[in-house]
Each structure stands twice: as C-alpha cells, then as structure tokens.
PQR file of N, CA, C, O and H, with PARSE charges and radii, in Angstrom:
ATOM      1  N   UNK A   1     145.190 142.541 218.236 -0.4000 1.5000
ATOM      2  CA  UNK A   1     145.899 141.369 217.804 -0.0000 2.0000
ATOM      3  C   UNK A   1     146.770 141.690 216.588  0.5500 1.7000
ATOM      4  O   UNK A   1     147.906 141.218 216.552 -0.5500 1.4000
ATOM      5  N   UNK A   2     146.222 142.633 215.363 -0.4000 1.5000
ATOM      6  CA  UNK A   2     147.314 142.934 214.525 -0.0000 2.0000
ATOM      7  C   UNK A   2     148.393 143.503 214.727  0.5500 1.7000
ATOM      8  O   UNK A   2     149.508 143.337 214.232 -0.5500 1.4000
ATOM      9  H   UNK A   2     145.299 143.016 215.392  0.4000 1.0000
ATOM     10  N   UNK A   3     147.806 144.549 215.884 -0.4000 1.5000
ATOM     11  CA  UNK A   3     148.937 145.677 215.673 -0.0000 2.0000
ATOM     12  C   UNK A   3     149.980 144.901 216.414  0.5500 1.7000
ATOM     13  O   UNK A   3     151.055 144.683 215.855 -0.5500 1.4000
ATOM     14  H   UNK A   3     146.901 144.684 216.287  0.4000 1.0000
ATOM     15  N   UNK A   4     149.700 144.363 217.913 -0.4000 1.5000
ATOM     16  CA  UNK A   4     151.506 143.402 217.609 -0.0000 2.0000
ATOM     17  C   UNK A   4     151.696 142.371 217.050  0.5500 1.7000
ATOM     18  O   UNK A   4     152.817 141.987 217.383 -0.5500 1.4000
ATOM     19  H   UNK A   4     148.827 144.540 218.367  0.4000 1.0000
ATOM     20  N   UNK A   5     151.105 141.477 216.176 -0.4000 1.5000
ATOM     21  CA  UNK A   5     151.770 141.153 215.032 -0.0000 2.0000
ATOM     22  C   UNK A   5     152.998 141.725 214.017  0.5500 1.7000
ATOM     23  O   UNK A   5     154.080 141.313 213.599 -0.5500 1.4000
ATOM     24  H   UNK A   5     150.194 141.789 215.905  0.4000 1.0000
ATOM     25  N   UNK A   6     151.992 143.161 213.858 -0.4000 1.5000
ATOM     26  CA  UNK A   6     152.831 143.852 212.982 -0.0000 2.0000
ATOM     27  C   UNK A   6     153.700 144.791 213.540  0.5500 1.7000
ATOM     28  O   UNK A   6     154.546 145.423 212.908 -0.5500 1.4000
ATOM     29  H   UNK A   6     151.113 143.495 214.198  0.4000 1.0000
ATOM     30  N   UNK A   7     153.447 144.879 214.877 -0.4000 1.5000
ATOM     31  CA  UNK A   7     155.315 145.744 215.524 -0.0000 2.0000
ATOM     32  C   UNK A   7     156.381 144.564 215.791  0.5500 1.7000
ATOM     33  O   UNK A   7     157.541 144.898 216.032 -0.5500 1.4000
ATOM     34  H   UNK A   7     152.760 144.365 215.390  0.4000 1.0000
ATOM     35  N   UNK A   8     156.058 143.279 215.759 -0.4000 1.5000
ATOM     36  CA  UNK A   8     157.012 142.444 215.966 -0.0000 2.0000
ATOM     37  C   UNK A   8     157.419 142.191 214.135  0.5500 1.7000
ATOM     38  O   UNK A   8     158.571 142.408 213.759 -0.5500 1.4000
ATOM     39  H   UNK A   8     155.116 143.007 215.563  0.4000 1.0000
ATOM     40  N   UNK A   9     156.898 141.966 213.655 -0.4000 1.5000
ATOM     41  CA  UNK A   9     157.443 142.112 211.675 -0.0000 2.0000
ATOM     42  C   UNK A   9     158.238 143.162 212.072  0.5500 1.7000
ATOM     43  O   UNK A   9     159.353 143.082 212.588 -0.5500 1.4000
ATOM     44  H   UNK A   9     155.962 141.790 213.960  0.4000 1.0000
ATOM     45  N   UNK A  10     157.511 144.300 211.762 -0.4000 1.5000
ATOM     46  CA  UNK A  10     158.619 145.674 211.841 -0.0000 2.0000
ATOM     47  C   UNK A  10     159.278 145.964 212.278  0.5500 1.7000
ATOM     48  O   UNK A  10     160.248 146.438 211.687 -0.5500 1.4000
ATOM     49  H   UNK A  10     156.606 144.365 211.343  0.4000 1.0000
ATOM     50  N   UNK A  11     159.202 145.864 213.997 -0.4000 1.5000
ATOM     51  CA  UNK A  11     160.882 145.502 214.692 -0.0000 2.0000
ATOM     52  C   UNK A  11     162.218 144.748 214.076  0.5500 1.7000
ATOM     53  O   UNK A  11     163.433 144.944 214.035 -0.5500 1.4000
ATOM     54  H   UNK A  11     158.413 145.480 214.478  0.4000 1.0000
ATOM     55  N   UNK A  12     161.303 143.812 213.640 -0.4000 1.5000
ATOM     56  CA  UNK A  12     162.988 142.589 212.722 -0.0000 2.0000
ATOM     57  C   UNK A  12     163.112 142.890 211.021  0.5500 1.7000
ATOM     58  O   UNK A  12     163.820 142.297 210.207 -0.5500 1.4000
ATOM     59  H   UNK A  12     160.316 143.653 213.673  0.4000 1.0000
ATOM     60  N   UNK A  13     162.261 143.909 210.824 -0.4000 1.5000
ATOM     61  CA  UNK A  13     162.800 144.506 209.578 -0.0000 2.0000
ATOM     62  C   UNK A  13     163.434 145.880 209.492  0.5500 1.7000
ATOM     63  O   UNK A  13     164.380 146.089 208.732 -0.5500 1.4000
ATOM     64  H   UNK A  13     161.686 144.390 211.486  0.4000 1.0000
ATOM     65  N   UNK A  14     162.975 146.703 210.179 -0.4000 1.5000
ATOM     66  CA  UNK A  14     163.337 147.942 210.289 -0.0000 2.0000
ATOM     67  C   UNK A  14     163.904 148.121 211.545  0.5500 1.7000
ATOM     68  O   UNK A  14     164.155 149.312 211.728 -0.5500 1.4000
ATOM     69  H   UNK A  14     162.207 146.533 210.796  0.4000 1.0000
ATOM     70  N   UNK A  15     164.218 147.381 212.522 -0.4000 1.5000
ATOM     71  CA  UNK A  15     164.958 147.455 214.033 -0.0000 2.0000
ATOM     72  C   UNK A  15     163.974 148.787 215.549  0.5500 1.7000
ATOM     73  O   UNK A  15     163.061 149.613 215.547 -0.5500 1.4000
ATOM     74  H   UNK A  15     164.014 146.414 212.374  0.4000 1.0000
ATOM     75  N   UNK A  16     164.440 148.504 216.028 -0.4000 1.5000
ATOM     76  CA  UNK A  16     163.841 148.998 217.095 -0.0000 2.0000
ATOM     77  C   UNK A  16     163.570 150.733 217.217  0.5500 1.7000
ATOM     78  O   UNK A  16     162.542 151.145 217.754 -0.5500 1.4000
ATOM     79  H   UNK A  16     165.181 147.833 216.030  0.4000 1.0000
ATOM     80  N   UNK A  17     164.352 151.446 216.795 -0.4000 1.5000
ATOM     81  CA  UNK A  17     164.231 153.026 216.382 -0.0000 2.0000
ATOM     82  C   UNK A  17     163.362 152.593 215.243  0.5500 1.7000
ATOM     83  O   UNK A  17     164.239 152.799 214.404 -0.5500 1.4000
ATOM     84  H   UNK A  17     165.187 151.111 216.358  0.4000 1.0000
ATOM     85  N   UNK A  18     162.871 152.382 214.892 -0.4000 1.5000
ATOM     86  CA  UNK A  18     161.966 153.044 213.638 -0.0000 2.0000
ATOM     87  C   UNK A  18     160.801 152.900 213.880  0.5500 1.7000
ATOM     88  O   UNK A  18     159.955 153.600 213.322 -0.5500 1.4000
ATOM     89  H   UNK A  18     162.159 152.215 215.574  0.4000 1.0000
ATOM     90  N   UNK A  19     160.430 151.788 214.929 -0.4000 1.5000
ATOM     91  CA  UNK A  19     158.982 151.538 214.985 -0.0000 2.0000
ATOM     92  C   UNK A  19     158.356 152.256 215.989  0.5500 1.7000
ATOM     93  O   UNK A  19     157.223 151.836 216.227 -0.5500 1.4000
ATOM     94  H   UNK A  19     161.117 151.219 215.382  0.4000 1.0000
ATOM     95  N   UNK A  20     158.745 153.279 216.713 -0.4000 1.5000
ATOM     96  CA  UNK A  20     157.948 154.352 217.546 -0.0000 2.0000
ATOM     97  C   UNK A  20     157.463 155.413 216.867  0.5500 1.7000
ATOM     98  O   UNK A  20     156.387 156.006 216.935 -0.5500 1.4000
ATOM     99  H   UNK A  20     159.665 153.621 216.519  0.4000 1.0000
ATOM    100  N   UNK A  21     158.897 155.630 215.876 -0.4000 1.5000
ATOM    101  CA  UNK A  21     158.694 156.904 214.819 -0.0000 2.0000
ATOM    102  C   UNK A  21     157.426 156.669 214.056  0.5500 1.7000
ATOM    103  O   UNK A  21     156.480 157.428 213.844 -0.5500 1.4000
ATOM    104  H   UNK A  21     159.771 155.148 215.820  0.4000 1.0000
ATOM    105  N   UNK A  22     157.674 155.243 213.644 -0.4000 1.5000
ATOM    106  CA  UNK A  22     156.151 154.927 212.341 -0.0000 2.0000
ATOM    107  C   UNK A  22     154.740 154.877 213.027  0.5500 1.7000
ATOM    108  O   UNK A  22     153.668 155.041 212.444 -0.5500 1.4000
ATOM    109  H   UNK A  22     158.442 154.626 213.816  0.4000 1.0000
ATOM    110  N   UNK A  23     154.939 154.594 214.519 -0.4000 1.5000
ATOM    111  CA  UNK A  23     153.175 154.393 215.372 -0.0000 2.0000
ATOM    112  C   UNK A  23     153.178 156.108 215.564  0.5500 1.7000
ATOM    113  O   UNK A  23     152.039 156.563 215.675 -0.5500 1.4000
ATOM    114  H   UNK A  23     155.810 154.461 214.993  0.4000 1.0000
ATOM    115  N   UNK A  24     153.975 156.840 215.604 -0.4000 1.5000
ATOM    116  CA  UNK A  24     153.772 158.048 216.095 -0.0000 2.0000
ATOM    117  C   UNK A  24     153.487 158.642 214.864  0.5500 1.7000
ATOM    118  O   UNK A  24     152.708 159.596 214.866 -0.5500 1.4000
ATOM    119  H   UNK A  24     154.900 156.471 215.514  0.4000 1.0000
ATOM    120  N   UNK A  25     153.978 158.253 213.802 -0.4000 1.5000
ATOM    121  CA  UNK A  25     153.131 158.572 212.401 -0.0000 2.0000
ATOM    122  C   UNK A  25     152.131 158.199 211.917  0.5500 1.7000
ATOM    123  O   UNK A  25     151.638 158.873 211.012 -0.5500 1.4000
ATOM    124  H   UNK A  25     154.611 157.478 213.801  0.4000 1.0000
ATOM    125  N   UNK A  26     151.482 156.970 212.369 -0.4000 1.5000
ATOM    126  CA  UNK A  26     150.747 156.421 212.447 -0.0000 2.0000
ATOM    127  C   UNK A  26     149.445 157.414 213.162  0.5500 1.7000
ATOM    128  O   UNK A  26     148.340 157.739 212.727 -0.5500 1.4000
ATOM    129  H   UNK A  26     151.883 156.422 213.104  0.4000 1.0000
ATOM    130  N   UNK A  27     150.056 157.661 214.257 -0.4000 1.5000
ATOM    131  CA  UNK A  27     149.093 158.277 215.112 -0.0000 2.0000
ATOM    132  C   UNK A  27     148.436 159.991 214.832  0.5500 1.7000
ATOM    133  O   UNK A  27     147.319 160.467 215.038 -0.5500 1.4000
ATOM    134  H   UNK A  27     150.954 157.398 214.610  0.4000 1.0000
ATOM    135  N   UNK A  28     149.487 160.482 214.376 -0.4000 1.5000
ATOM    136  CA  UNK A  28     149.488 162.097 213.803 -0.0000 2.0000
ATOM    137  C   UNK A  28     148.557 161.997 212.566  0.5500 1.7000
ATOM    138  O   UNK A  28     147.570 162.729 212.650 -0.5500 1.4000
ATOM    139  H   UNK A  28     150.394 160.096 214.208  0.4000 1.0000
ATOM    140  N   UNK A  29     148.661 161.187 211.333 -0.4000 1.5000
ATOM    141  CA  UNK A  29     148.116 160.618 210.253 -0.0000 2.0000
ATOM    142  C   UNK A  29     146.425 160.177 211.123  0.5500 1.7000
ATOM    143  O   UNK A  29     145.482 160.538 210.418 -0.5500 1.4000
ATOM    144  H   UNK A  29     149.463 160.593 211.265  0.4000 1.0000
ATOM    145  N   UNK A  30     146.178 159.796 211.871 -0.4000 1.5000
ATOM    146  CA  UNK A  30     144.707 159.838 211.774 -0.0000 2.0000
ATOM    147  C   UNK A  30     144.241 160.476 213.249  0.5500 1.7000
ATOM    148  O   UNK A  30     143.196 160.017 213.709 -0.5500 1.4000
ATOM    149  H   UNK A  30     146.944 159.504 212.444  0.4000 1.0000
ATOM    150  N   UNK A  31     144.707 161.159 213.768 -0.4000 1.5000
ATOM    151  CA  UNK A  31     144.753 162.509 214.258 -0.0000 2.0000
ATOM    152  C   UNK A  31     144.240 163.702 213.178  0.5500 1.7000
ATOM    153  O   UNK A  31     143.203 164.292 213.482 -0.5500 1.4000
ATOM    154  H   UNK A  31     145.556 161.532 213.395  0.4000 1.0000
ATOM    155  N   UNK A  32     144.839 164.029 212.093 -0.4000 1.5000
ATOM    156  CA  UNK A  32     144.410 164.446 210.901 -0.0000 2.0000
ATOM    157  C   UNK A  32     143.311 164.360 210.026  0.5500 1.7000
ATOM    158  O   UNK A  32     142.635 165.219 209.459 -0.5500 1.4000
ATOM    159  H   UNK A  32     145.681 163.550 211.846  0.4000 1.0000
ATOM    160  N   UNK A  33     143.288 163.275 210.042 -0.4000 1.5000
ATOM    161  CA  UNK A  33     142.349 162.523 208.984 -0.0000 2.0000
ATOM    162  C   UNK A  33     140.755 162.558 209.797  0.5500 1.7000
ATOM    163  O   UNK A  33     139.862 163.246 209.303 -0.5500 1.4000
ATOM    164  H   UNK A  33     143.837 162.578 210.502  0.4000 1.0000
ATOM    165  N   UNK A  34     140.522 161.793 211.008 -0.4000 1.5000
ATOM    166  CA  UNK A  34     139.674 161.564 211.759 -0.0000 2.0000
ATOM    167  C   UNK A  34     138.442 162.668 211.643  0.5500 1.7000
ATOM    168  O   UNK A  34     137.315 162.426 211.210 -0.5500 1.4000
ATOM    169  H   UNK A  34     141.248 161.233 211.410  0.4000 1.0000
ATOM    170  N   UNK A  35     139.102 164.377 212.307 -0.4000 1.5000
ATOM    171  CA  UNK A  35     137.959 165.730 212.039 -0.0000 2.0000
ATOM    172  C   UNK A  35     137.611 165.400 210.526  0.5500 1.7000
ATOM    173  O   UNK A  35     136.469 164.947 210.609 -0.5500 1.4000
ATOM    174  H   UNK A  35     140.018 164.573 212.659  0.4000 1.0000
ATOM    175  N   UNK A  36     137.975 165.383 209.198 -0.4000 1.5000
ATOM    176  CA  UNK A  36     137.610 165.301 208.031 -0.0000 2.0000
ATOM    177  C   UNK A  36     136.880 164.278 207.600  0.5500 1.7000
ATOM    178  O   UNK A  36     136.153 164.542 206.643 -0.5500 1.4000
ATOM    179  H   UNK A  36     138.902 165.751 209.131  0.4000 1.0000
ATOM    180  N   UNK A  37     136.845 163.103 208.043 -0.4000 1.5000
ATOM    181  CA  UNK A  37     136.077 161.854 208.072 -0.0000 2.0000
ATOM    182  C   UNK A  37     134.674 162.419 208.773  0.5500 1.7000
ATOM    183  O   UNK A  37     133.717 162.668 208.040 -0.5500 1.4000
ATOM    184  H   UNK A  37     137.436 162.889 208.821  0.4000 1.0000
ATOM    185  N   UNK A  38     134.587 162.594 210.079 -0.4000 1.5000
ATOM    186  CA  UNK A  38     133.612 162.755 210.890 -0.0000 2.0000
ATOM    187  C   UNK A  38     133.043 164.561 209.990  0.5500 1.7000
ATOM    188  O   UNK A  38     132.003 164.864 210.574 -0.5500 1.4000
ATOM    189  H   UNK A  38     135.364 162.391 210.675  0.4000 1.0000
ATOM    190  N   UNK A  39     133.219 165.170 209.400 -0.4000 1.5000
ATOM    191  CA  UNK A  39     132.538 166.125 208.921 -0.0000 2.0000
ATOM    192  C   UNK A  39     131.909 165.928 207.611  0.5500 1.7000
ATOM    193  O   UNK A  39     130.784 166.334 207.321 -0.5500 1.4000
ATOM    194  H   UNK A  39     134.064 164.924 208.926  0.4000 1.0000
ATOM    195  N   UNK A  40     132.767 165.226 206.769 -0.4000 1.5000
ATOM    196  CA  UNK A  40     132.314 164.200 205.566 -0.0000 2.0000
ATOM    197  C   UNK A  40     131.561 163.152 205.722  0.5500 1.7000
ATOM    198  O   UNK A  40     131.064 162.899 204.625 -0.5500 1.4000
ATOM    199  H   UNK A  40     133.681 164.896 207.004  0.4000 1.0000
ATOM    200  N   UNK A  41     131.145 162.257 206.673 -0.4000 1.5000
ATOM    201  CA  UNK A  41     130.200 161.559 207.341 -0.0000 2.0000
ATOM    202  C   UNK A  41     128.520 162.169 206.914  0.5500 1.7000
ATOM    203  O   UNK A  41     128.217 163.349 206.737 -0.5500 1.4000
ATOM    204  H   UNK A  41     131.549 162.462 207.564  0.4000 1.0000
ATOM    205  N   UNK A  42     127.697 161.086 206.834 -0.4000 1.5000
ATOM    206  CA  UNK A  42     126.220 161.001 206.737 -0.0000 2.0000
ATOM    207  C   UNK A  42     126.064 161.665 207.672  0.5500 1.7000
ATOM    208  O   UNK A  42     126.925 162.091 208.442 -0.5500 1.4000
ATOM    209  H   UNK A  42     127.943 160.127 206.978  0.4000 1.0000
ATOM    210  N   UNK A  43     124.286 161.905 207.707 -0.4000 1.5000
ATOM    211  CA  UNK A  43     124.402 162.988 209.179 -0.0000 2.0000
ATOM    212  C   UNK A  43     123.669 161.969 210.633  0.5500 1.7000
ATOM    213  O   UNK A  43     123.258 162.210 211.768 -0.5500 1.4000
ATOM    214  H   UNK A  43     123.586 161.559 207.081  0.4000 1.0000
ATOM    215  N   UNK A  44     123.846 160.684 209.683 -0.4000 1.5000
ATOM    216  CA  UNK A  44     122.930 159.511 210.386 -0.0000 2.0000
ATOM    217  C   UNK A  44     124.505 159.251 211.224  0.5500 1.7000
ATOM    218  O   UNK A  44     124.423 159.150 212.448 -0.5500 1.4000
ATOM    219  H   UNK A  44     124.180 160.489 208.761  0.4000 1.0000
ATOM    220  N   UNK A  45     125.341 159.188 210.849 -0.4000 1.5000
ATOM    221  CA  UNK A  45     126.272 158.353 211.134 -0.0000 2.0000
ATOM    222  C   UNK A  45     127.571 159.158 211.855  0.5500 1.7000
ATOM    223  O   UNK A  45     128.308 159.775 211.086 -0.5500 1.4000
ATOM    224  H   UNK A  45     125.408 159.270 209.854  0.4000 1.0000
ATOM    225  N   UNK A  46     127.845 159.177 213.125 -0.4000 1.5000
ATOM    226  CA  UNK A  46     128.311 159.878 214.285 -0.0000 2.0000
ATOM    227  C   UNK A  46     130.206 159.261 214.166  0.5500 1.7000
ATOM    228  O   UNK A  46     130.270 158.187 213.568 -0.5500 1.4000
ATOM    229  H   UNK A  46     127.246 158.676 213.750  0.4000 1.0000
ATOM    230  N   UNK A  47     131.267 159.679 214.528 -0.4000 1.5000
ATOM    231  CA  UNK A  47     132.207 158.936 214.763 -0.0000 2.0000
ATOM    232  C   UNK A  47     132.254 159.856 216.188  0.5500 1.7000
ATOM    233  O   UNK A  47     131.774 160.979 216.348 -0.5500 1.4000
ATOM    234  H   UNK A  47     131.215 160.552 215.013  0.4000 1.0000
ATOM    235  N   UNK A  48     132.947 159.067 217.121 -0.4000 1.5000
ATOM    236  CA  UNK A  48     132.935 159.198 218.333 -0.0000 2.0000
ATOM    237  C   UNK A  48     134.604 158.538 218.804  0.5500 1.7000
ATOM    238  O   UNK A  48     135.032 157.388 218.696 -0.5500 1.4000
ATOM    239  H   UNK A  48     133.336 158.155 216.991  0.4000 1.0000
ATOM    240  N   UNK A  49     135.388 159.995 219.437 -0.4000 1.5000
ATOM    241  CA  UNK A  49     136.397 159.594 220.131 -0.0000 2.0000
ATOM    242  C   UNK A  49     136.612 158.319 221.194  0.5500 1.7000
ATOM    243  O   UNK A  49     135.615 157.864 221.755 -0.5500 1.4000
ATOM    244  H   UNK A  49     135.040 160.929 219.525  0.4000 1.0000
ATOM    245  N   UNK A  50     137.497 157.940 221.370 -0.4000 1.5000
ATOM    246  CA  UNK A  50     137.563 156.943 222.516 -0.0000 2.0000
ATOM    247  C   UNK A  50     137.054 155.432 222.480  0.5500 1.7000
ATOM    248  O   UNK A  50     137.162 154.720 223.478 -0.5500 1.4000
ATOM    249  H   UNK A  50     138.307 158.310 220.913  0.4000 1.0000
TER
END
C-alpha cells in the first residue's frame, strides 16, 4: 500500500524517468545491506529471503 502511494508522489515530482532509476536503487541498496543485517543478527533470529 505505501509503495504506490509513494511511486505516484514521485512520479508527479520527479516525472516518470526517475522513478525506475530510484526503485532500482532502492533495490541494489538492500540487496547490499540485507547479507550484513542477516550476519549481524542474534543467532535466535533468522532473516529469510522471499
């Protein structure tokens, strides 16, 4: 429910090219982040793809 909320904001502020670029940055950014979270994690506490 947020996220198109907030691609329809960002579409009419930043126009239609920018908002694939920013989810695809979006996406690379916790692509990244995610292995370092899940290794920094309790050992109780699992993160799980998908």
């Amino acid at each position: 429910m947020v996220g198109s909320v907030l691609t329809t904001i960002f579409t009419m502020v930043y126009g239609f090219r920018m908002v694939p670029a920013l989810g695809l940055a979006v996406y690379c950014a916790a692509i990244l982040i995610l292995p370092r979270l899940a290794a920094s994690g309790d050992s109780d506490r699992q993160f799980a793809l998908g």
